[in-house]
Structure formats: C-alpha cells, structure tokens
VEXTORKE-542339 format. One record per residue (C-alpha): x, y, z; residue number from 1; residue in one letter. Coordinates in Angstrom, 1 decimal, always signed. Example, Ala and Ser with C-alpha at 12.3 -4.5 7.8 and 13.67 -1.06 7.14 Angstrom:
{{+12.3 -4.5 +7.8} 1 'A'}
{{+13.7 -1.1 +7.1} 2 'S'}
end
This chain:
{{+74.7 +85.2 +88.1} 1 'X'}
{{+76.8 +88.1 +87.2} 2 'X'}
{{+76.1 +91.8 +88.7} 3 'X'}
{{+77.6 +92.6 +85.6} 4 'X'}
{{+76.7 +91.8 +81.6} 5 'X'}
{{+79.7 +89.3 +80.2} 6 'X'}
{{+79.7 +90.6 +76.5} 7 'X'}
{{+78.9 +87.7 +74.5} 8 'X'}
{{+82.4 +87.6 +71.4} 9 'X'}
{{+80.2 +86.7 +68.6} 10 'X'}
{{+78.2 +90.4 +69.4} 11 'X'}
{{+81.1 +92.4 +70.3} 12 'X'}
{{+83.0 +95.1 +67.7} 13 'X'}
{{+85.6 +96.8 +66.8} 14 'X'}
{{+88.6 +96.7 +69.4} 15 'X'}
{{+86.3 +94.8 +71.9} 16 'X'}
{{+85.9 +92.0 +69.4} 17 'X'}
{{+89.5 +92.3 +68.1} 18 'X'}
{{+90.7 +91.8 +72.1} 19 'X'}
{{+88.4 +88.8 +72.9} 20 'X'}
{{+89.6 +87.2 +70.0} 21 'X'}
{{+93.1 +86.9 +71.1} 22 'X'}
{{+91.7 +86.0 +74.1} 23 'X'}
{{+89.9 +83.1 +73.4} 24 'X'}
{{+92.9 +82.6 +70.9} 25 'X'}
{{+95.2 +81.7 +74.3} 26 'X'}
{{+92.5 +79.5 +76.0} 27 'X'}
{{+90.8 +78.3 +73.8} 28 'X'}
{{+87.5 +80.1 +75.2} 29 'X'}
{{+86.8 +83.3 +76.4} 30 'X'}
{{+87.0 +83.5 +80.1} 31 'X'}
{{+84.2 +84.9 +81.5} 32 'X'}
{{+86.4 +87.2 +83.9} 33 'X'}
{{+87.4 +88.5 +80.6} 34 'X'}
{{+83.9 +89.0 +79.3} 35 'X'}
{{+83.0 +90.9 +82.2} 36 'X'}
{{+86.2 +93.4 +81.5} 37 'X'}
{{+85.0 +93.6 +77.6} 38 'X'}
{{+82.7 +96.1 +79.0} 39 'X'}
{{+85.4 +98.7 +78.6} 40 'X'}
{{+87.3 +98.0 +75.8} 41 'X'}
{{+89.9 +100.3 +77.4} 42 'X'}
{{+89.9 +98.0 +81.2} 43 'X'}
{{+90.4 +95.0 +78.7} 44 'X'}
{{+93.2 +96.3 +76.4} 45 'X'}
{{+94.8 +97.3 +79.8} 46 'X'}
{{+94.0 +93.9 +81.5} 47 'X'}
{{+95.6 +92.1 +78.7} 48 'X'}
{{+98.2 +93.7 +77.5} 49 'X'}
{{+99.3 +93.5 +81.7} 50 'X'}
{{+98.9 +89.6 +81.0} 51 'X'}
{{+101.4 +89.6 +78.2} 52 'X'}
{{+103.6 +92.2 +79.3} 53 'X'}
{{+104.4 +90.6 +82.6} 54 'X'}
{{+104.1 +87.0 +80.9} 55 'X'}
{{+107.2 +88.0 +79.4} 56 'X'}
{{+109.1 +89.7 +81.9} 57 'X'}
{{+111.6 +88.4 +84.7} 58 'X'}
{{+108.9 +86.5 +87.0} 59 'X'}
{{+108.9 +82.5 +85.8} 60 'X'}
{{+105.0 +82.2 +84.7} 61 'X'}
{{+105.3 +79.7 +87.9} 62 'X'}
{{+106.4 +82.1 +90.5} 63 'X'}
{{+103.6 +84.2 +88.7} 64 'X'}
{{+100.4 +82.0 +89.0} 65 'X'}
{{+101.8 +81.2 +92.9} 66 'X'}
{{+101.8 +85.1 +94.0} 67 'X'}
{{+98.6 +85.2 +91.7} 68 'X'}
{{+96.8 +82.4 +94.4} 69 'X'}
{{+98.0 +83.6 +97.0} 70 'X'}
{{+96.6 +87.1 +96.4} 71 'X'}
{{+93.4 +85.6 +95.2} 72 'X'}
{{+93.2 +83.2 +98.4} 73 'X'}
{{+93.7 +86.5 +101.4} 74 'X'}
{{+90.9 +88.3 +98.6} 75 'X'}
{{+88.3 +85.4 +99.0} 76 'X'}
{{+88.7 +85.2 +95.1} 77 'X'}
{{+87.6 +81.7 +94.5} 78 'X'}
{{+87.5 +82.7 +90.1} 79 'X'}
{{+91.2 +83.7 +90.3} 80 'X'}
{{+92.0 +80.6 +92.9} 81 'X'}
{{+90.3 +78.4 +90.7} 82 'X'}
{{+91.8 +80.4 +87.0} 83 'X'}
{{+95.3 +80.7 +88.4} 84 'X'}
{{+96.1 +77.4 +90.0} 85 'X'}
{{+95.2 +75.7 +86.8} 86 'X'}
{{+98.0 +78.1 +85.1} 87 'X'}
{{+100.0 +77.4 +87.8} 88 'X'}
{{+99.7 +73.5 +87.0} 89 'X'}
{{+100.3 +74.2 +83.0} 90 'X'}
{{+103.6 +76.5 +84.1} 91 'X'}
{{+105.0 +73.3 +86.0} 92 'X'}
{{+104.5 +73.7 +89.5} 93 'X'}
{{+102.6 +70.5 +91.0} 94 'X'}
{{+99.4 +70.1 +93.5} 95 'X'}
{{+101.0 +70.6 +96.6} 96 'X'}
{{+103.3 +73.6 +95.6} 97 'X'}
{{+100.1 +75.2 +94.0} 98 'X'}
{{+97.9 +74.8 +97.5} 99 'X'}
{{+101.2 +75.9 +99.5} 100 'X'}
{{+101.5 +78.9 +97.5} 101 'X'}
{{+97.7 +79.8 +98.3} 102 'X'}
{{+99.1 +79.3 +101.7} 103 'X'}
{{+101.4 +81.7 +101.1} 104 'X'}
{{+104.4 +79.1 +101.9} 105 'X'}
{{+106.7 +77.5 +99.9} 106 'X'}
{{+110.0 +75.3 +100.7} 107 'X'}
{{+112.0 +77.3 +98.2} 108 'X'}
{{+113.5 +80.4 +99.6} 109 'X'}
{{+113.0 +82.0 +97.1} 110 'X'}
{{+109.5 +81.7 +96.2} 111 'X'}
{{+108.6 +81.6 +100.2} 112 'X'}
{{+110.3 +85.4 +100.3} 113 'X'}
{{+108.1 +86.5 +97.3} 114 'X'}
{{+105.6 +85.0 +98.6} 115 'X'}
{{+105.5 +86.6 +101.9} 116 'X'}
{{+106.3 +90.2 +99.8} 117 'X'}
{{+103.3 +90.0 +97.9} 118 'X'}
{{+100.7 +89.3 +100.5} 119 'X'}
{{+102.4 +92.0 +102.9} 120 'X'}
{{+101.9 +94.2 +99.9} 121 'X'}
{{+98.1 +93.6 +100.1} 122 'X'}
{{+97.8 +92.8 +103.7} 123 'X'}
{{+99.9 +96.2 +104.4} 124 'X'}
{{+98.4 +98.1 +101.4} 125 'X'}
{{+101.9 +98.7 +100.0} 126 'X'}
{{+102.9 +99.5 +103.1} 127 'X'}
{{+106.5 +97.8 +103.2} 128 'X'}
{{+109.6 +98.8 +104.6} 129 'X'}
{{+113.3 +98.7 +103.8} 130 'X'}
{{+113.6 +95.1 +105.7} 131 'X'}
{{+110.6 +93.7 +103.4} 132 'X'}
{{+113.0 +95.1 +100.3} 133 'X'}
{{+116.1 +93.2 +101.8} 134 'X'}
{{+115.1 +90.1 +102.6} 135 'X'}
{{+113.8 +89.9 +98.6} 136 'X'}
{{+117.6 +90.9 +97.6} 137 'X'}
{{+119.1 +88.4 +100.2} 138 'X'}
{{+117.6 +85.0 +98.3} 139 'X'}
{{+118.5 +87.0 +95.0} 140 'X'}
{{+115.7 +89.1 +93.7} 141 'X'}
{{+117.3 +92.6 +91.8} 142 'X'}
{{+115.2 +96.0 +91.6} 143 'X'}
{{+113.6 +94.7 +88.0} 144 'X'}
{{+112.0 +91.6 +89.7} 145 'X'}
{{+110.6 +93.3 +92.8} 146 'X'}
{{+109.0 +96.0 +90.9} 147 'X'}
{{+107.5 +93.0 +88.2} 148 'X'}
{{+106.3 +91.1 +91.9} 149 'X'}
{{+104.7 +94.5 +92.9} 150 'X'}
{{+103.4 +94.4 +89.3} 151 'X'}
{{+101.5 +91.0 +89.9} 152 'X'}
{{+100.4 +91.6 +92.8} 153 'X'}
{{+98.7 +95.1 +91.8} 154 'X'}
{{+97.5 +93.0 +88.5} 155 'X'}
{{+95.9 +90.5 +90.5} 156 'X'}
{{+94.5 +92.6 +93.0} 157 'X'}
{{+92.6 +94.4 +89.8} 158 'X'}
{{+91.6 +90.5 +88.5} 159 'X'}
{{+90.2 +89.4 +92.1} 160 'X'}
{{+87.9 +92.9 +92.8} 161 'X'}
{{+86.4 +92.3 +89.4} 162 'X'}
{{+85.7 +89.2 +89.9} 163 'X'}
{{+84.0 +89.6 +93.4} 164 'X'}
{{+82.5 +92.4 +92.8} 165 'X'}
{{+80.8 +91.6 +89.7} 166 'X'}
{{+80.6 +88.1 +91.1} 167 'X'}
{{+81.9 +86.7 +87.6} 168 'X'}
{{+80.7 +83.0 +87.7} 169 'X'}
{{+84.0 +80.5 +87.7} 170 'X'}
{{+84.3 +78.7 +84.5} 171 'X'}
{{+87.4 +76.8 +86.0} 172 'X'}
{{+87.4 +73.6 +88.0} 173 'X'}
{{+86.8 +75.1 +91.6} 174 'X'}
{{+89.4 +75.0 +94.2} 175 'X'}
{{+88.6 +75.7 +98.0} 176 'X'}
{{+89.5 +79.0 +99.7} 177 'X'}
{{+91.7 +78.6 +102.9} 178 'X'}
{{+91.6 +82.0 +104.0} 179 'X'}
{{+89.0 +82.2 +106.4} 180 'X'}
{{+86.2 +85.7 +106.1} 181 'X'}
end
C-alpha cells in the first residue's frame, strides 16, 4: 500500500488530467509511479517533460534505461528496477546486458565508462573529479552527453526516492535487487 494517494485519471482535472493522459497515452496505462507524482501537477509536468526531453537527446534510450537500473539497483528501487529494465528490453538491449547494467558492468567500453560515471555520481553525491570526466571523453563521450548522463542519473535519482518513499506498489513484472542493504 502506498504512503501516498495515487490519483485515480478518470478523477483528475485540468493539467493533472491533461498530463496523465499522455501518460497512459505512452504505455498504455498509467503507471502508478506516475500517479503518485499527479499529486503536484507541477512534480509531474516536471517528471515528464524530463522523460521526453532526455528521450530525445544524445543518450541511446538503451544506454538510458541501463544507467536508469543501475541507479535504481545501488537505491534498493525495486519499481524503477522492475519499470526500467522492461524499457531497457523494448530499446534493444537483451537479458543479460539489462542484469549487467544493474550490476553496473557492461562489456562495451563505452556503456561500462557511463556506467561506472553514473553510480560514482550517486555513490559520490556528485562528487567527481577531472579523471571521472576523462575517462568518459577517452571511449568518446563530448561535454553534451556527460551533462545528459548527469541528467539521468539526477532524473532517476528523483524517480527511485518517490518510489521508496512513498512505497509506490510495482505494477511491472518484478526483477530482483542485487545490491545488498
């Protein structure tokens, strides 16, 4: 049970109902980490229009949902685990790349170095240093996709604390935290 109300769509107005609509307009439902948000119409318009602003930036909506699991797996967010590796599988990145990713591994450079960026940005609180900034640029990442990783990472970090704070019931097929407490 939610510590929070989850706004039901068919009672919500204005804005709020406008938002949720789109919403359940992408999935097909309305998440219920979304109906927790609708609370404040203004946490939502900022929540989604973070979604679609960095679903269209210079992160691959893969590379996305893999920093978004691995910041919800060092959180102990089993709704964002469970959300995002089911958006990772839709974006093309298979099982095993998925549950690495929660690891905070990957075999490609690339993905590995973003990988360990992001979860020294919330291990570290942001706390980074000009060899964390390099080793990005050395497997090819410019200025526009760090900031956009930073951007995830501070996006999910928002997505995880509302969901285990509020302890937003998972309306996604569960996956198993590796990150011990």
């Amino acid at each position: 049970m939610s510590r929070i109300q989850l706004i039901a769509p068919a009672e919500a107005q204005g804005e709020r109902k406008a938002l949720l609509s789109q919403i359940h307009g992408a999935f097909g439902a309305t998440p219920a980490m979304f109906r927790a948000v609708a609370n404040s119409p203004a946490a939502l318009k900022s929540l989604w229009g973070s979604f679609g602003a960095l679903g269209g930036g210079v992160i691959p909506a893969k590379l996305g949902e893999q920093i978004a699991v691995a910041v919800a797996d060092r959180n102990r967010c089993e709704y964002c685990l469970a959300a995002h590796t089911m958006l990772g599988r839709k974006a093309g990145a298979t099982a095993e790349e998925m549950s690495a990713a929660q690891a905070g591994q990957s075999d490609d450079p690339k993905t590995a170095a973003a990988l360990r960026f992001a979860l020294k940005l919330v291990n570290d609180r942001g706390d980074v240093g000009d060899e964390d900034i390099h080793a990005l640029r050395e497997v090819g990442f410019d200025d526009e996709a760090i900031v956009e990783i930073l951007a995830h990472v501070a996006l999910n970090l928002f997505t995880n604390y509302v969901n285990v704070a509020f302890q937003v019931p998972v309306d996604f097929p569960g996956v198993k935290l590796r990150k011990s407490a």
